[in-house]
N, C-alpha and C positions, 0 to 999 in steps of 0.2 A: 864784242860780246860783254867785254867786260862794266863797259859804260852803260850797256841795255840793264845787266842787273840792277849797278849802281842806281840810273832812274829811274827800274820797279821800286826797287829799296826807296829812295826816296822819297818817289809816289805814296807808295803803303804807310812810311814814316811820317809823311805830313799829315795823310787823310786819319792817321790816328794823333798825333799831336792837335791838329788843329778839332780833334772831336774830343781832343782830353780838356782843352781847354773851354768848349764850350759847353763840357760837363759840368762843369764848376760851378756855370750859374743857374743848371738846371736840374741840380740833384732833389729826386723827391721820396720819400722815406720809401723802405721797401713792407711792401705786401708781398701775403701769402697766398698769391692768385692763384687756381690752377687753370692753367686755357682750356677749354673745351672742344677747339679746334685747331690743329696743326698745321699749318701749309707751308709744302716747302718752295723757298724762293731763290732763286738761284743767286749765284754770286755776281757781282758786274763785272765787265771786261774790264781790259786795262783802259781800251779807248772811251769806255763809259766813265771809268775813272778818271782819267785825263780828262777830259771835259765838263764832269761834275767839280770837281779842284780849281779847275785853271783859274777861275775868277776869285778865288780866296788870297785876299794881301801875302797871309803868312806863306804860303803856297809857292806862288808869284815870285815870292823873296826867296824862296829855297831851293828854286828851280832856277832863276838867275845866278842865284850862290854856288851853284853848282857846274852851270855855264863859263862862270869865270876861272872858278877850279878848271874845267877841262883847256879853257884858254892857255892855263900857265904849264899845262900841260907840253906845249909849244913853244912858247917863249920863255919858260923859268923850271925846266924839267926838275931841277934837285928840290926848290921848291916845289913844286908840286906834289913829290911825293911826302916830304914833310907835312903838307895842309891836306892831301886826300887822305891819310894815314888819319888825323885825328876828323878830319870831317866823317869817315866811318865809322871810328870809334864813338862819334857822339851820336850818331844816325842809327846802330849798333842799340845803343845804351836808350836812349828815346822810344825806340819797338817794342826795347826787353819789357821798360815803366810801362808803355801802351798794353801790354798786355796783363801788368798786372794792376794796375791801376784803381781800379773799382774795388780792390781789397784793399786798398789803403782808406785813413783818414780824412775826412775835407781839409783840415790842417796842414795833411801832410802834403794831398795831391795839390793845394794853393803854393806849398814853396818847392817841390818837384817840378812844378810846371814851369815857375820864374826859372827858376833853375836853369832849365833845358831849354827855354825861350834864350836869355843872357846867353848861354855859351853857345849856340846857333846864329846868335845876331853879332857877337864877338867873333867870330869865327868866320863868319859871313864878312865883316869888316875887315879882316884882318887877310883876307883874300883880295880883298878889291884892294887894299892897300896895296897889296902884293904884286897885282895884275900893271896898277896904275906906277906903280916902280919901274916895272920891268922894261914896259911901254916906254916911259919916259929918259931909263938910264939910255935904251936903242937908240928913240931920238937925239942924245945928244953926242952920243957917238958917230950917227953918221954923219955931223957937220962939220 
């Protein structure tokens, strides 16, 4: 149960990162439009999201990164909970900006984004390093 949250969370976490980022090159000044018509449109499921995402790089990477995480889960449990503990915390912290995001700066949301890009892809690295340790210390212990 706990891993299905984690990759709702994750899911919701990317589909807004990866729209925070391609905010940035599409910001267009705001007007005072009012609509004249309302319609309401429902939300997409999760499997509409999962398959709208799936082809997106950053996506791709965060859902592997997270695949590895559960890996070490297995073979490197103290690790694990040292690298899932801050891969929430960033995941956490990414949602919280995703929501407020649009009331910031272009300034600001250009170095929030690097920001949060860097310690996802550090972190993400720093995982696989962990995985490919663990894997390797096994190997040489069984010879």
């Amino acid at each position: 149960m706990n891993s299905n949250i984690t990759r709702n969370l994750l899911t919701t976490v990317s589909i807004l990162f990866c729209a925070t980022l391609a905010g940035c090159a599409l910001q267009k000044p705001k007007t005072n439009v009012v609509p004249t018509e309302q319609k309401y449109v429902s939300p997409p499921t999760q499997r509409e999201l999962t398959v709208q995402t799936s082809t997106d790089p950053e996506t791709r990477r965060l859902q592997q990164c997270q695949q590895e995480l559960e890996a070490l889960k297995t073979i490197a449990p103290a690790t694990y909970t040292v690298q899932k503990h801050e891969f929430d915390r960033i995941m956490s912290g990414a949602a919280q900006y995703a929501g407020i995001r649009q009331d910031v700066n272009g300034d600001t949301q250009g170095a929030v984004d690097a920001l949060y890009h860097y310690k996802a892809a550090r972190l993400c690295a720093t995982i696989g390093q962990a995985v490919l340790d663990s894997l390797s210390n096994r190997g040489e212990l069984s010879k």
